[in-house]
LUMFITOR-311757 format. One record per residue (C-alpha): residue in one letter; z, y negated, x negated. Coordinates in nm, 3 decimals. Each point is the difference from the previous one (the first is absolute). Last residue first. Example, Ala and Ser with C-alpha at 12.3 -4.5 7.8 and 13.67 -1.06 7.14 Angstrom:
BEGIN
> residu/up/north/east
> s/0.714/0.106/-1.367
> a/0.066/0.344/0.137
This chain:
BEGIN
> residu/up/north/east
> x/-2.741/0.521/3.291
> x/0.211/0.182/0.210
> x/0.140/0.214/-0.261
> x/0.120/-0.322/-0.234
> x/0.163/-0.154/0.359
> x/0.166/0.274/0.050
> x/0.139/0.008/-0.368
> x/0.081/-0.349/0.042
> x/0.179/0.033/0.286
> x/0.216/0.326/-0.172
> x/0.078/-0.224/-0.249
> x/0.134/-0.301/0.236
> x/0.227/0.262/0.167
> x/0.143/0.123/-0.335
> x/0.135/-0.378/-0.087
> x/0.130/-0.080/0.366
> x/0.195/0.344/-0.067
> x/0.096/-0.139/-0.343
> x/0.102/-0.314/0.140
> x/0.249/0.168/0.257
> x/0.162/0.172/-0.250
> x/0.086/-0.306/-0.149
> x/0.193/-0.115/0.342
> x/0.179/0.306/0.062
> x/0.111/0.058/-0.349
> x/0.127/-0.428/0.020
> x/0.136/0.101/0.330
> x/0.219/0.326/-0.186
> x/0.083/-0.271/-0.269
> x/0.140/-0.261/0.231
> x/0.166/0.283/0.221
> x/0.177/0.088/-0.331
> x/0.113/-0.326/-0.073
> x/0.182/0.038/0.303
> x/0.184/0.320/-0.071
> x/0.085/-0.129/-0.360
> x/0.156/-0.325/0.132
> x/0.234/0.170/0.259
> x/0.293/0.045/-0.178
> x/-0.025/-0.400/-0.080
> x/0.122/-0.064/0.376
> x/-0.146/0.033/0.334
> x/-0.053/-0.393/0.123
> x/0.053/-0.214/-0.309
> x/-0.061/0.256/-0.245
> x/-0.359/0.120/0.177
> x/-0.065/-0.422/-0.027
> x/0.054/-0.035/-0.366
> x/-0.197/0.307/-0.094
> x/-0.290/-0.147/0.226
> x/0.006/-0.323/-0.178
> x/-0.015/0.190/-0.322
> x/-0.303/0.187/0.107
> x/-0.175/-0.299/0.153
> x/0.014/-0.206/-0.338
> x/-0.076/0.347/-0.244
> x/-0.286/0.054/0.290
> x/-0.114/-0.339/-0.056
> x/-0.017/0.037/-0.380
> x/-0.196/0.310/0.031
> x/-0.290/-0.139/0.194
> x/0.005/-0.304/-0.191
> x/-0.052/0.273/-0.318
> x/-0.280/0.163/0.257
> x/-0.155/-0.326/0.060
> x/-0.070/-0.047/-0.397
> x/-0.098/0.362/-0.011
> x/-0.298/-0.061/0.312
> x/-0.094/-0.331/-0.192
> x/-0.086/0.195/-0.304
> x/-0.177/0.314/0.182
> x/-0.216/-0.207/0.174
> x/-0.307/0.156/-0.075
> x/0.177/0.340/-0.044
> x/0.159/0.008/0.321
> x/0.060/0.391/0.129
> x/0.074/0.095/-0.352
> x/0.169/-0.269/-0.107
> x/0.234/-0.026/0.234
> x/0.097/0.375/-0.013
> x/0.063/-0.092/-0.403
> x/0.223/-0.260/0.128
> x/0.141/0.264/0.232
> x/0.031/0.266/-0.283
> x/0.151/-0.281/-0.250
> x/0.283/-0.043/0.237
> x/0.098/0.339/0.143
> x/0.233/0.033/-0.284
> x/0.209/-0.347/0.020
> x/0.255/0.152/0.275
> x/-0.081/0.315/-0.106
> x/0.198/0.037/-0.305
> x/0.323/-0.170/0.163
> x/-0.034/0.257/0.324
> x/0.047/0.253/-0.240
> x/0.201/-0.186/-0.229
> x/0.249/0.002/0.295
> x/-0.025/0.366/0.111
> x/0.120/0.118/-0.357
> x/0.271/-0.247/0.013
> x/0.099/0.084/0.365
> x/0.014/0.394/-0.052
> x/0.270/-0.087/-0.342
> x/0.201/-0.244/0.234
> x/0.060/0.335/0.313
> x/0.158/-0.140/0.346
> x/-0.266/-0.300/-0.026
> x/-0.313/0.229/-0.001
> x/-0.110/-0.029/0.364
> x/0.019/-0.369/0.020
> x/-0.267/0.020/-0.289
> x/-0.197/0.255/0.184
> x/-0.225/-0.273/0.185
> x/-0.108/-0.174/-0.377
> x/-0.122/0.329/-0.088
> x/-0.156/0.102/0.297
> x/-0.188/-0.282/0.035
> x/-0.115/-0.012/-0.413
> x/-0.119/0.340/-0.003
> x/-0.229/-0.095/0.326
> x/-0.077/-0.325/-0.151
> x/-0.069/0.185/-0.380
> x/-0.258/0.243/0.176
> x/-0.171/-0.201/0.220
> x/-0.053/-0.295/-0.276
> x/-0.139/0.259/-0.236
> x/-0.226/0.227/0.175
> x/-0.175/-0.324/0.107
> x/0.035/-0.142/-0.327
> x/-0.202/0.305/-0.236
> x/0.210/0.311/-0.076
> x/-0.026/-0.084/-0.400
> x/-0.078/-0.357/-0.036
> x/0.211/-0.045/0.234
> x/0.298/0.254/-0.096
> x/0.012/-0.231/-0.287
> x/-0.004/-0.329/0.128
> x/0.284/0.087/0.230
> x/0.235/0.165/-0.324
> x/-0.102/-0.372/-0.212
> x/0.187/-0.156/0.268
> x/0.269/0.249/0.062
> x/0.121/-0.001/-0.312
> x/0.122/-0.382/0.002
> x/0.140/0.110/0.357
> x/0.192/0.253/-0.153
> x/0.141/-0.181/-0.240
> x/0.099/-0.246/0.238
> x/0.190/0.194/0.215
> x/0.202/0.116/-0.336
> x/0.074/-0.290/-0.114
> x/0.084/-0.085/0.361
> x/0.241/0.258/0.028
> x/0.178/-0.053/-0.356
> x/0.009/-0.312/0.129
> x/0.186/0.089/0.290
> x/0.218/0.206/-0.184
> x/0.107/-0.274/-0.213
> x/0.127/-0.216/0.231
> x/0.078/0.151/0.382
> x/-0.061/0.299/0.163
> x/0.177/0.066/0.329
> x/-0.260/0.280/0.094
> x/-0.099/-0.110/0.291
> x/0.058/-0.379/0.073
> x/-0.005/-0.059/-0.315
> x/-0.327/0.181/-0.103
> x/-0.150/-0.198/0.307
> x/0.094/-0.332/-0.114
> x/-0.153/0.068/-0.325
> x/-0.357/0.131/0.133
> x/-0.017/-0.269/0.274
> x/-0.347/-0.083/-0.107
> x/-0.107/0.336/-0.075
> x/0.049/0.141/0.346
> x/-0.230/-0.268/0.202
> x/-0.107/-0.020/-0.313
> x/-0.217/0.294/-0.032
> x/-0.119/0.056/0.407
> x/-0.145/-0.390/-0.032
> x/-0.142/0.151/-0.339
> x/-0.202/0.235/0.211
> x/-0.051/-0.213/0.331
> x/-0.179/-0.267/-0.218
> x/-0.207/0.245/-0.237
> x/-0.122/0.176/0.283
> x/-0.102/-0.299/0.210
> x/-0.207/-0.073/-0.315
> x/-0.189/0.352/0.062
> x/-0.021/-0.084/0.339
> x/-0.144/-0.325/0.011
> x/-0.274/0.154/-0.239
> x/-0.055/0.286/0.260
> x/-0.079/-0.230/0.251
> x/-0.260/-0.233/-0.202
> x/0.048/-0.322/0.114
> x/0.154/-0.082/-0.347
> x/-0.302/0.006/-0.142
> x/-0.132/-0.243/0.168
> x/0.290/-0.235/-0.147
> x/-0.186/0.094/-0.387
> x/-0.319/-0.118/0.191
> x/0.108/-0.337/0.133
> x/0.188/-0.061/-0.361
> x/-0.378/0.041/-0.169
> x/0.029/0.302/-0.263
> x/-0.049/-0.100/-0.383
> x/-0.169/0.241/-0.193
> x/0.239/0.172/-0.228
> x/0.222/-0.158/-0.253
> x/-0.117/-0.036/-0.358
> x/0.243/0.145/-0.286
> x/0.084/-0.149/-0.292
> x/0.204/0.194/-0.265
> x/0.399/0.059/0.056
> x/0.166/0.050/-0.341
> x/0.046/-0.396/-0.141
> x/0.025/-0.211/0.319
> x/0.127/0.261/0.226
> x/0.312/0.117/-0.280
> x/0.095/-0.401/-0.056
> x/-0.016/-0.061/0.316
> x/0.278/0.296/0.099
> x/0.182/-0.086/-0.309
> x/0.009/-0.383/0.162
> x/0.142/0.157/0.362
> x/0.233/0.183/-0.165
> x/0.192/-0.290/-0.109
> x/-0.021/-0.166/0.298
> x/0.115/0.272/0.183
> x/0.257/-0.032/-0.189
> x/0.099/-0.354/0.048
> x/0.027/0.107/0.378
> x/0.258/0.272/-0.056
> x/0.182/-0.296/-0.231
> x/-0.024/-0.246/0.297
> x/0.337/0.173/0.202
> x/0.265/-0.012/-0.273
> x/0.022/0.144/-0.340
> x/0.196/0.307/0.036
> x/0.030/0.023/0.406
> x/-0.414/-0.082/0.005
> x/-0.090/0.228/-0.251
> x/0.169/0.353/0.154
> x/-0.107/-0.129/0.361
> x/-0.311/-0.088/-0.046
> x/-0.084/0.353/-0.240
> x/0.183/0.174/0.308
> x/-0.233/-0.170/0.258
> x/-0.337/-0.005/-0.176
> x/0.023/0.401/-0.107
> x/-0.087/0.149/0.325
> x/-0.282/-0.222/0.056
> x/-0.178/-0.023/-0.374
> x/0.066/0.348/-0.014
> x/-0.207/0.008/0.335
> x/-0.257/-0.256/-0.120
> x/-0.061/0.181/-0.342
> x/-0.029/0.314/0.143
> x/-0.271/-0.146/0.232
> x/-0.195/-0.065/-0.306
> x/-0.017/0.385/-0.074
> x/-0.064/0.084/0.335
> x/-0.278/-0.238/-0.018
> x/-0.151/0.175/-0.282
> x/0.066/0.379/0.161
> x/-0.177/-0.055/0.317
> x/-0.299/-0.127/-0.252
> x/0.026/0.306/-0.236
> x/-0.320/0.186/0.107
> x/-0.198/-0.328/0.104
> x/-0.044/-0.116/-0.368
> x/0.238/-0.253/-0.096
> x/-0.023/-0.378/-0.064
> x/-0.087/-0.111/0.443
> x/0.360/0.203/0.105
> x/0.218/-0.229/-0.287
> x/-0.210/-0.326/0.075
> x/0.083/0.029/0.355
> x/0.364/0.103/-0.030
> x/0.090/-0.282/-0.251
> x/-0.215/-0.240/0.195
> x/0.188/0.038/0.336
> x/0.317/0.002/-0.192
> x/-0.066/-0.326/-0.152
> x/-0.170/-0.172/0.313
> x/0.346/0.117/0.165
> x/0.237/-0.144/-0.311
> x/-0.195/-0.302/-0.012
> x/0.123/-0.055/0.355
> x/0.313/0.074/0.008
> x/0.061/-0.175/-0.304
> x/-0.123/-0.298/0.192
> x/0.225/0.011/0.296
> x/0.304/0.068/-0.228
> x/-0.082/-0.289/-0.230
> x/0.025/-0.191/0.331
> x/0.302/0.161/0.131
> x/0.119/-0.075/-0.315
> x/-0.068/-0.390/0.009
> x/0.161/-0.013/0.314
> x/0.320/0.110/-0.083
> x/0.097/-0.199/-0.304
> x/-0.046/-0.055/-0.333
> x/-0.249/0.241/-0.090
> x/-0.013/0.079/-0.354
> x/0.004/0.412/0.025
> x/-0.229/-0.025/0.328
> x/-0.241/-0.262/-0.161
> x/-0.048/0.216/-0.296
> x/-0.044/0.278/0.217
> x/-0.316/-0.178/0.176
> x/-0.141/-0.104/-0.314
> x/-0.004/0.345/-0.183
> x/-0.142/0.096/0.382
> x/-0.268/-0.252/-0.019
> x/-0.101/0.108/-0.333
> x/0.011/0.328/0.072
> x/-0.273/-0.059/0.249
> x/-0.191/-0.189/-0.236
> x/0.008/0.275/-0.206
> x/-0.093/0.273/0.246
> x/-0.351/-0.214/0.114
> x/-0.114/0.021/-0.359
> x/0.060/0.326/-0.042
> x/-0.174/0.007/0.336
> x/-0.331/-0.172/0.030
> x/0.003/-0.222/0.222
> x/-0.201/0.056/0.295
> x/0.233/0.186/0.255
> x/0.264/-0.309/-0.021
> x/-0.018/-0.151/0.356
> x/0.023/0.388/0.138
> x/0.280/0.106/-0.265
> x/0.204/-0.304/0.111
> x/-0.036/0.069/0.378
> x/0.040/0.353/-0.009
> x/0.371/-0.076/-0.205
> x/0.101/-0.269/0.159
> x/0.171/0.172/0.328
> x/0.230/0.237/-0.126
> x/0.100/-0.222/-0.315
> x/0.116/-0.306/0.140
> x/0.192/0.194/0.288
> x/0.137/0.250/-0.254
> x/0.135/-0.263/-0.189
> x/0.106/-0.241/0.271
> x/0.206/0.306/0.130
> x/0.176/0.006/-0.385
> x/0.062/-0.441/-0.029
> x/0.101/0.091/0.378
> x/0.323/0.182/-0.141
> x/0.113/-0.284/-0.177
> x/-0.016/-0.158/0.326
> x/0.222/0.287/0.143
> x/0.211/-0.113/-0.287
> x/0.120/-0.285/0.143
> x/-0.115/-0.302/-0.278
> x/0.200/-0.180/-0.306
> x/-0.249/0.029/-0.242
> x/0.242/0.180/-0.225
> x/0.182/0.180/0.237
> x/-0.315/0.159/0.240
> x/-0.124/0.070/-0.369
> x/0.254/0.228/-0.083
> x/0.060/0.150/0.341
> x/-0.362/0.133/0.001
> x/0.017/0.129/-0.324
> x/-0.067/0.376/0.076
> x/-0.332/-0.059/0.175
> x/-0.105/-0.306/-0.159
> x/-0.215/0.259/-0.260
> x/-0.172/0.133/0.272
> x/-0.326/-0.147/0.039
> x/-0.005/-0.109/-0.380
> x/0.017/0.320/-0.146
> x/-0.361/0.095/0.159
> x/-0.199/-0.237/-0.278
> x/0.161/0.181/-0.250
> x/-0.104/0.378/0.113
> x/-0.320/-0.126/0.126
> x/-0.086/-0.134/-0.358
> x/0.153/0.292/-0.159
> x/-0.263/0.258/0.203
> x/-0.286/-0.243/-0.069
> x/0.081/0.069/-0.369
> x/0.030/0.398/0.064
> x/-0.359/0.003/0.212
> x/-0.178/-0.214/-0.299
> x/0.080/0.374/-0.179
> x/-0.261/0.129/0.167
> x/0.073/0.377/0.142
């Protein structure tokens, strides 16, 4: 596999620290800038927001530049963007420098994932992304905990000042080991919405949403839920989430693998249908720890491994607008992370946290439901071809 694929995979992993890294410092900078924390908390929603929605738009007005050159000005916004966020005076400032790190950070993404499938031959493509989607995911389950370990030692900006500081090796590695590469053909914005007529295209992105939506609604309320069950506290819930995020990490590159292998269709049904009755038996393992830990990085691994088969899946049933269709798929992904934690926080409110797993469950059995409804969509269009081949 190119080794261009490893680079991209560090860029993702840097630029993905910076959605969580407020996570576990909320109360720190809800102090120092003298704000509620549930407005700290918007600097994360504003994130997401920023970063769900800009991310089809930016790679559609950028489809003509060519994109090493089109990555570094990206990172250039995003070096400035957290260098506003670690000298911001006040609240509004880092809202802003949180709107446009969200940003970059989508366009960023987008390209990472693009440029990885478009530099390998069609045999390891699944596998490429997977690759670079390790990089988000340990970017994700490691952005809270690194926050929170910097931010209590030298205060809330030094996570920040990091990213910073990875940011320039990250330029540094594009500008001297990534050669020039010309984007394809630019697609008209009309045409690239077309495509999102197509029923089986909705479907495949509604798959994506009401997957991860069936993730966090679990995931999101990880902690509180090992509290309320187990009575862990301190050090064995980070031993826990170590271990969580291990798996996820492996479950990345895992998903790319059986792609390339089994093909995506194969794929995505068989990790959701894995994954549902994983996440569904976790209630059912609480009278035995050792049961729950295996089940656990179960349900950890393939929460992230059905990933690269669906953006493979994407590709395959949209290859002329194969970029735009994996920028909407991240957006795609970030809404269901948004839904699914808003779910989590209403099945506590009304049933309790026992009931998380069940739920996000249902999500995943309706996301299995909804994907296999594309590929039946996809194997009646063959067989209308083929009849319309004979007739002719």
């Amino acid at each position: 596999m190119d080794k261009r694929v490893y680079l991209l995979t560090i860029v993702s992993f840097v630029v993905g620290l910076v959605e969580l890294i407020l996570g576990g410092i909320l109360h720190l900078v809800a102090h120092d800038l003298n704000v509620s924390l549930g407005k700290v908390g918007m600097l994360i929603s504003i994130f997401s927001f920023a970063y769900a929605i800009s991310g089809p738009i930016l790679l559609s007005i950028t489809s003509k530049v060519e994109r090493k050159k089109l990555i570094l000005f990206t990172l250039l916004v995003f070096l400035f963007a957290n260098v506003l966020a670690m000298l911001s005076p006040g609240y509004t400032i880092l809202l802003l420098a949180r709107v446009l790190s969200g940003m970059s950070a989508s366009l960023l993404i987008s390209l990472c994932v693009t440029i990885a499938s478009n530099i390998v031959s069609e045999s390891y493509r699944a596998r490429a992304i997977g690759v670079v989607f390790m990089g988000v995911t340990a970017s994700l389950v490691l952005g809270v905990p690194l926050g929170l370990v910097l931010g209590n030692v030298f205060g809330w900006r030094a996570p920040f000042l990091l990213i910073v500081i990875l940011t320039v090796l990250s330029i540094t590695c594009i500008y001297f080991f990534m050669g020039k590469m010309e984007p394809k053909p630019g697609i008209p914005l009309k045409e690239q919405l077309r495509s999102l007529k197509s029923r089986k295209i909705i479907l495949i992105q509604l798959t994506s949403l009401l997957f991860l939506s069936g993730h966090l609604t679990l995931y999101a309320y990880l902690t509180p839920y090992l509290q309320t069950t187990f009575g862990l506290e301190g050090n064995w819930i980070s031993i826990i989430l170590l271990l969580f995020g291990v798996a996820a990490i492996i479950g990345g590159g895992f998903g790319g693998f059986l792609s390339d292998r089994f093909g995506p269709q194969k794929t995505i049904i068989g990790v959701i249908i894995i994954f549902t009755i994983s996440i569904s038996s976790i209630p059912f393992t609480l009278d035995f720890f050792p049961a729950f830990i295996i089940v656990m990085m179960i349900w950890s691994m393939l929460s992230w491994a059905v990933t690269p088969a669906i953006q493979s899946y994407l590709i395959d049933s949209a290859p002329e607008t194969s970029d735009i269709q994996q920028s909407i798929n991240n957006s795609a992904q970030h809404f269901g992370i948004a839904f699914g934690s808003m779910i989590g926080g209403v099945v506590i409110e009304r049933a309790g946290i026992e009931m998380n797993p069940i739920v996000g469950g249902v999500f995943a059995l309706f996301a299995l439901f909804v994907v296999s409804l594309s590929m039946v969509n996809r194997k009646e269009s063959r067989k209308n071809i083929n009849s319309a081949n004979i007739a002719k």
